[in-house]
N, C-alpha and C positions, 0 to 999 in steps of 0.2 A: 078067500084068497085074492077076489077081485078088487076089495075093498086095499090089502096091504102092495097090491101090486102098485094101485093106483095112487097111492103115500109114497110109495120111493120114487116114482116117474116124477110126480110135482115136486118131490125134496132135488128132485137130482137138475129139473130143469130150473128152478129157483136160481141153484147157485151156480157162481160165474167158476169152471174148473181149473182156469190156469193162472187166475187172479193174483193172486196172493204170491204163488209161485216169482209171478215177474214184476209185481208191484214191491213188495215187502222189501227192507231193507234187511244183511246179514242181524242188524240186531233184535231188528223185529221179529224177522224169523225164528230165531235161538227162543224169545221171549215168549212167542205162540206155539211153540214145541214144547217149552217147560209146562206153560200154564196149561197147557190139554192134556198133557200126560194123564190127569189124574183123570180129567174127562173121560178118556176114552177107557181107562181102568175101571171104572166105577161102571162106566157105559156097557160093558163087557157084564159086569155082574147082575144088568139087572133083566129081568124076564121084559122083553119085547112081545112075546106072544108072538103071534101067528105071523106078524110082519118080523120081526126078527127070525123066524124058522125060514119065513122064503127067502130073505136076501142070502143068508147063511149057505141056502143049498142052491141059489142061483151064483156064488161067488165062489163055489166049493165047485160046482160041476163044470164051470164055465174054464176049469183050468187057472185061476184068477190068483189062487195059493201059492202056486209055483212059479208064478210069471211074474210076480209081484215082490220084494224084497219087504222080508218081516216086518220092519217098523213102519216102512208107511202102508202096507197091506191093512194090517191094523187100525191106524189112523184113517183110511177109506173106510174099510167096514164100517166101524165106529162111528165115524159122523154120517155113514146112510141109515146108522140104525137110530142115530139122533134126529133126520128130520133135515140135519143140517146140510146135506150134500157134499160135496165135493172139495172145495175150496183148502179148508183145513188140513187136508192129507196132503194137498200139494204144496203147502208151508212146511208139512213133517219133512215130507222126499227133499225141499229144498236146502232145509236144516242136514241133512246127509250129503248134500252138495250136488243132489238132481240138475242136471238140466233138463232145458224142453225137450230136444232131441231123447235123454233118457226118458223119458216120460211118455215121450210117443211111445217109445220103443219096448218099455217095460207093460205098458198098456194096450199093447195088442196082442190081444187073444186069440191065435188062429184066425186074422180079420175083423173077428167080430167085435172087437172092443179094441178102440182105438180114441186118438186125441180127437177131443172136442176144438168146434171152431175157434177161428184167433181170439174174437171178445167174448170165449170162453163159453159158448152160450151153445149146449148140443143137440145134433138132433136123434130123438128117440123113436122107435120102431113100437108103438105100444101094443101093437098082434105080436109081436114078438116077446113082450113081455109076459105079457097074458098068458102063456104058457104054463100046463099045470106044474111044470117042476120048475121054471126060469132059468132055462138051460142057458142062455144067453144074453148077457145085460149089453146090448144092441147100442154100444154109442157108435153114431157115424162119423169118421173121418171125414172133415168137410172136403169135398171134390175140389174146390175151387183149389185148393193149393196144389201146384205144380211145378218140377222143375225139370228143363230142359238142359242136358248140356252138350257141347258141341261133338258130334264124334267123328272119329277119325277113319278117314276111306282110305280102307287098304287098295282100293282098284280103282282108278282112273282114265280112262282110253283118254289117251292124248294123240291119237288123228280123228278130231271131231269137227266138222267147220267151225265152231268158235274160239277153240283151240288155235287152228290153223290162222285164224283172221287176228287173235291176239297176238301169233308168233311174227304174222306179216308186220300187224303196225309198229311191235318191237323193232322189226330190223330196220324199217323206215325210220323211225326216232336214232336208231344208235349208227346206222350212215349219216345222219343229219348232225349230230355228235363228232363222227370222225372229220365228215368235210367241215364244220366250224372250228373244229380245236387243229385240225390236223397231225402229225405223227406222234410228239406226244401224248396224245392219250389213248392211244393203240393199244397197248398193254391195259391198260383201266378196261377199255371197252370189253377188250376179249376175255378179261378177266369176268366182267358182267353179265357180258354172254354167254359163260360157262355156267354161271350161276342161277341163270334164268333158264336155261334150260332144262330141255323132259330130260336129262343124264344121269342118273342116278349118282353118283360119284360113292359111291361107299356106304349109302345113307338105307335105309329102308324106305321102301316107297313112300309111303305115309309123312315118316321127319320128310322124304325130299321134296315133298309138293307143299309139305306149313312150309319151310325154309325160302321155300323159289316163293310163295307169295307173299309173303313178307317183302324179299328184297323186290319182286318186280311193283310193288305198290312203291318204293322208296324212287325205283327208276322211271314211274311212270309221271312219280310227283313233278320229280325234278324236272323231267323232260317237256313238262308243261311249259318251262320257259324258253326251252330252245327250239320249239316248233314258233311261234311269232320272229325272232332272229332270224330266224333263218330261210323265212319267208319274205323278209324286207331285206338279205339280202343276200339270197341267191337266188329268188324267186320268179326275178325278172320280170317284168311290166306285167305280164299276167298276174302271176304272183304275186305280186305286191297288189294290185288293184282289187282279185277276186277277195284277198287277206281286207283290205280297209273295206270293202263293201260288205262281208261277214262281219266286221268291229262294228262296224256302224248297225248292222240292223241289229244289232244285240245291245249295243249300249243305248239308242234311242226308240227303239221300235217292241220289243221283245220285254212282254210278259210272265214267260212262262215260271221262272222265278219265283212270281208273286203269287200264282193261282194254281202252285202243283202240276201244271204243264208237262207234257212228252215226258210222262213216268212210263216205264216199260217195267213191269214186273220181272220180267226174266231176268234181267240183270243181277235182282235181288237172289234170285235161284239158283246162281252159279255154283259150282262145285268149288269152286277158287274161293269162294267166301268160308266156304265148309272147313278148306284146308287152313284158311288166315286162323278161324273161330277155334280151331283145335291145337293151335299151337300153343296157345297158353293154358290152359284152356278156357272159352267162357262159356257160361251158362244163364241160362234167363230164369229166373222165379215169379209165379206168380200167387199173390196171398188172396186176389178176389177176383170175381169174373166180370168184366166190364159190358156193358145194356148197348148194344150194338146200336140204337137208336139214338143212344145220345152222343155227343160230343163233349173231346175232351184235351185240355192242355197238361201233357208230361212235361213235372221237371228231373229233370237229370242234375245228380250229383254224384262223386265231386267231377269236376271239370277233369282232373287230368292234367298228364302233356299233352295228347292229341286225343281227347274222348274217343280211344280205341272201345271201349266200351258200349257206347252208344252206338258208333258206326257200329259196330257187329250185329248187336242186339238188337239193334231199331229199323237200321236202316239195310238191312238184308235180313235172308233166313235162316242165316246159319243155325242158331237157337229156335228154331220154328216158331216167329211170336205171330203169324198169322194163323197156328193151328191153336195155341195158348188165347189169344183174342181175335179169333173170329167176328168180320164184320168191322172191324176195327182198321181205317185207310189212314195210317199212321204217315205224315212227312215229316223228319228232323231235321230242325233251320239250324243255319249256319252264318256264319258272316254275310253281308252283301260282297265284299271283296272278291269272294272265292267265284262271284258268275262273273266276274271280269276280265277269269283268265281266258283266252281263245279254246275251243278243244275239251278243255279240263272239265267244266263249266257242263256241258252235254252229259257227263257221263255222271256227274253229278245229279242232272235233273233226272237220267235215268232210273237212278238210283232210289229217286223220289225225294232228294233232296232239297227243300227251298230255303230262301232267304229270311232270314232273323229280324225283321222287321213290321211294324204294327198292321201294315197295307198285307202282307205273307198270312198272317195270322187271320186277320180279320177277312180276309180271302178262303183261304185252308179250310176255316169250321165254317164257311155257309156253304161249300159242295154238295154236300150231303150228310142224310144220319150217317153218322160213325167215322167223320172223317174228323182228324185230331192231329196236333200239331206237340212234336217235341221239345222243350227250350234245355240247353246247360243254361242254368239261370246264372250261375259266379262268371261264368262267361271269361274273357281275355286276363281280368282280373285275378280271377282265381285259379288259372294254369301258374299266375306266380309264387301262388302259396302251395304248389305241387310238392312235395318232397315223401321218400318211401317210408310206409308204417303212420302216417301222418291221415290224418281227414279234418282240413281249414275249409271253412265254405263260407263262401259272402253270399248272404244270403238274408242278415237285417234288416238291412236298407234295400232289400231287392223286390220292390212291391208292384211293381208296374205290370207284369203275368199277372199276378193277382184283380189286379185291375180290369184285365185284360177281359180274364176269368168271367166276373162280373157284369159286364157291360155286355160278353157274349149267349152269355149263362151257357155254358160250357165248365164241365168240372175240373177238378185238378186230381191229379194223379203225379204222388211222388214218387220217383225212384231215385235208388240210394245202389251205388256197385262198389261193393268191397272190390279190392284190391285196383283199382283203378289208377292208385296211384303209386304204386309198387311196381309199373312197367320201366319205368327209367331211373336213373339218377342223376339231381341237378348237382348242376356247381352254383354255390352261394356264394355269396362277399359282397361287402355295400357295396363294392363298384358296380359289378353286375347288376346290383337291386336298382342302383339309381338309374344308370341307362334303361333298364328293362321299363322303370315306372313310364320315364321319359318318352319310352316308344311306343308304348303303352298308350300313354294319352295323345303323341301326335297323331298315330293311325289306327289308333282303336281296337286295336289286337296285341297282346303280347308277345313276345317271343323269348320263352323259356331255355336257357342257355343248359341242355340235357346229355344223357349218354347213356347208351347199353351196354350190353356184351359182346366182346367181337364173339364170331362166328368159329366154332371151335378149331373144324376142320379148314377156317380162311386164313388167307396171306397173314392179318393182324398180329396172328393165333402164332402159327407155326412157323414163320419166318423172322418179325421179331418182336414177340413172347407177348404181347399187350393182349388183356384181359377187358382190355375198356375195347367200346368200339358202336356203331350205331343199330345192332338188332337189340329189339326191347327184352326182355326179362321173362322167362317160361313161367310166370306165378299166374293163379288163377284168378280169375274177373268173375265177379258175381253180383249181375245187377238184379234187383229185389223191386219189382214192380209192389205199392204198396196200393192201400185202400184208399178207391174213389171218393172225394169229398165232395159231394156234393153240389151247386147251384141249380136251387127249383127254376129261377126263371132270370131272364134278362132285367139287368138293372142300370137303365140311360147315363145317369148319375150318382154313381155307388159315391157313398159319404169315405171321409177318412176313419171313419170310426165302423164301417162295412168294410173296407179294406184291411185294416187292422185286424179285426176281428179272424176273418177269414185267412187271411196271412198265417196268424198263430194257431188255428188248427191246422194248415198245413206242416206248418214247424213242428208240432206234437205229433202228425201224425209220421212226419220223415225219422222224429226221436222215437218213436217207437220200433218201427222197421231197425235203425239202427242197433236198438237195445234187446230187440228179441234176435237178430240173425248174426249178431257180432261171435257170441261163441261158436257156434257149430261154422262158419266161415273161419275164423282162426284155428279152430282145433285144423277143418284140412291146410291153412298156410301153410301151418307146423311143420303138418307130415310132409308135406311136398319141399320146403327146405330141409328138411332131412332128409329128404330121399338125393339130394342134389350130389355131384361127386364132391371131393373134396377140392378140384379146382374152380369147380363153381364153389362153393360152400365161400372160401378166402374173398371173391367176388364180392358176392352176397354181405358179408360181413365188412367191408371194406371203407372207407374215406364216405362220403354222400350219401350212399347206398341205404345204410341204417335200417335192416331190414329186418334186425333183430328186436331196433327200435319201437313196438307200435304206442300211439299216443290215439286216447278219446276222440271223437268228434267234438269238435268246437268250431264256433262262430268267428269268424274273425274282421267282420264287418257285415 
């Protein structure tokens, strides 16, 4: 018994189980479904002896008959009673139009038999095997895969002091608002301030706290520029002096930018973040568990209108990525631009936000073990190839992370977030394209000419009838943290031919993330567009939108 137990452990750890499944093409697959047919026909007929009586009664008792659909049930048995393993049945299920997702799903036995790791390679219990009847074929679900998604808080007390100090600096910004614009925009304001309030207006608690952060992120953007105005001139000599002696130690003196500086975690733990994350909804995946010890550079794809994605997922906990990777002092850079603004800038570093530049970087991973730096690598470029159902990423010629990588010996970690770029829809037209390049290259950021849905229950909506309007799109974001690439050690002077190299396993390994998580992410888009009413639905389907549209990943520089 000890002898066949320990033949099907070796057959089963030999072979890679989901190989073929995700490698094979449609016709290779048909063509390794016909050609084994007879295989496993013939394989059925012939006496295995004692190692075919155990596998038989350890796939019979393990419930394995039932759980498993006939033809590739068969094609498993079969090729464990060959020696061969695994592999080949996962070509038959894909020949019936399996996915992975089926496959987890059909292969879990009461827990005990589940999908093997992602490069297909499982792990076995062999005390468990050992058993005299092989009540259970003991494949382990690799641990490391997890996903988080954002959930939705039915309770919120909103008389908390940080509550209370968010509603103060509100009303501070939107009297700074009324005394710059003056009476026209009294109506705006109050309008805003209805909306940003704890009010519930009709809404269920949960929609009214995603809707109010939403819009108070949009009011807080904005109001970044009318705090500086309005300090040089109603400020008055104080004002205006303590304001330029603030400018100055930040734009000459102030670090903090470059070195991860006055992070405060709390900020990251807001409930408000909880509310933004649930509104679409996002969710964090993770395929492997990252060596708290080392350091590491994330890229993020695709860029996006505003990498809503990334800020959720990275740079707060809404998706819990500091329980996902432990140990792990993640900062996502951004523009230098953005520490420029007065105010805004603060709340950014608290965030843990720093600057997208080589001195940030090369700052960021010598803190400490586990401290690691985010990049959108397409960066300002590739918000202009933004468009919904679409994934364009400049990312050919984007080697200098890579480099970065190298010279730090710090690894790289890609992620890939579906639906990232199904939040808005642009307006196209070469005029647009050419100004946009234009602006592009004078200030190093683009500016994606975009639009959402108006607010069902708002003025846009119900006063006059427009369906277009600037909140983003309720579709789901799912960023897919993939597998760490490695660098053993620091390298002074990586060649081009070390940079290339390393480049294109990056690229293989973001195509893979892409080609293994595309189905089971589309199957929910689906459902979640058809669940929409039907005056969303018209939206959704409409001019720009194209959300019925999705196209491949492709490169586009």
């Amino acid at each position: 018994m000890d002898t066949a137990v320990e033949e099907v452990l070796e057959a089963l750890k030999k072979e890679a189980f989901f190989w073929r499944g995700k490698q094979a093409t449609k016709a290779e697959v048909r063509s390794a479904a016909e050609a084994e047919a007879f295989d496993c026909t013939a394989s059925r007929s012939e006496d295995q002896g004692e190692a075919r009586a155990a596998v038989e009664r350890a796939l019979s008792s393990s419930g394995l008959r039932k759980k498993i659909k006939a033809f590739a049930f068969h094609r498993f048995r079969a090729q464990i009673q060959q020696g061969r393993g695994c592999g080949d049945a996962t070509a038959a299920g894909a020949a019936q139009g399996w996915t992975l997702p089926d496959f987890r799903a059909e292969l879990s036995v009461s827990g005990s038999l589940a999908a093997c790791c992602e490069d297909g390679t499982g792990k076995f219990d062999a005390a468990t095997l050992k058993d005299p009847v092989l009540a259970q074929l003991q494949i382990s679900k690799s641990a490391e895969v997890e996903t988080r998604v954002a959930e939705k808080l039915t309770s919120d007390p909103q008389l908390t002091s940080g509550k209370l100090l968010v509603n103060g600096i509100a009303a501070v910004l939107m009297y700074m608002w009324c005394d710059l614009l003056g009476r026209p925009i009294y109506p705006l304001a109050a309008y805003i301030a209805l909306l940003i309030s704890p009010l519930r207006l009709g809404w269920s608690n949960s929609e009214r706290c995603e809707v109010r952060s939403v819009i108070s992120i949009y009011f807080f953007i904005f109001s970044a520029a009318v705090l500086p105005v309005w300090c040089l001139k109603r400020g008055g000599t104080w004002g205006r002096s303590l304001f330029a002696i603030y400018v100055s130690w930040y734009m000459f003196w102030d670090t903090a930018h470059l070195r991860g500086g006055r992070f405060m975690p709390t900020f990251r733990r807001r409930n408000f973040w909880k509310h933004f994350a649930a509104y679409f909804p996002m969710s964090l995946t993770r395929t492997a568990k990252l060596d708290p010890k080392r350091n590491y550079i994330f890229g993020y794809h695709p860029h996006g209108v505003i990498s809503m994605g990334a800020c959720c997922n990275f740079a707060t906990e809404a998706t819990g990525f500091s329980e996902l990777f432990p140990g792990i002092d993640l900062r996502l850079l951004t523009l230098q631009q953005n520490f420029r603004i007065p105010v805004f800038r603060e709340y950014l570093l608290g965030l843990g936000v720093n600057s997208v530049s080589k001195d940030s970087i090369d700052q960021n991973l010598k803190r400490c073990p586990g401290s690691s730096v985010m990049i959108v690598i397409g960066g300002a470029r590739e918000s202009l190839e933004t468009a919904p159902g679409s994934y364009k990423l400049i990312l050919e010629n984007r080697k200098g992370f890579v480099k970065m990588a190298l010279r730090s010996g710090a690894s790289l970690v890609p992620v890939f977030s579906f639906g990232e770029t199904d939040l808005f829809g642009v307006f196209a037209s070469s005029r647009f394209r050419r100004l946009q390049l234009w602006l592009q290259k004078q200030m190093g950021f683009g500016i994606p000419f975009f639009f959402g849905r108006a607010l069902t229950g708002g003025v846009l909506h119900r006063v006059f009838g427009l369906s277009r309007g600037v909140m983003p799109l309720r579709m789901p974001v799912q960023s897919i943290v993939g597998r760490p690439i490695y660098v053993e050690k620091p390298i002074a002077n990586p060649t081009q031919e070390q940079v290339d190299e390393l480049h294109q396993r990056y690229v293989n390994e973001l195509r893979k993330i892409y080609e293994e998580w595309k189905e089971p992410f589309m199957e929910a888009r689906a459902k979640i567009m058809e669940s929409q009413g039907e005056a969303a639905k018209a939206v959704l389907r409409r001019g720009s939108f194209h959300l019925e549209k999705v196209e491949s990943m492709a490169m586009v520089g």
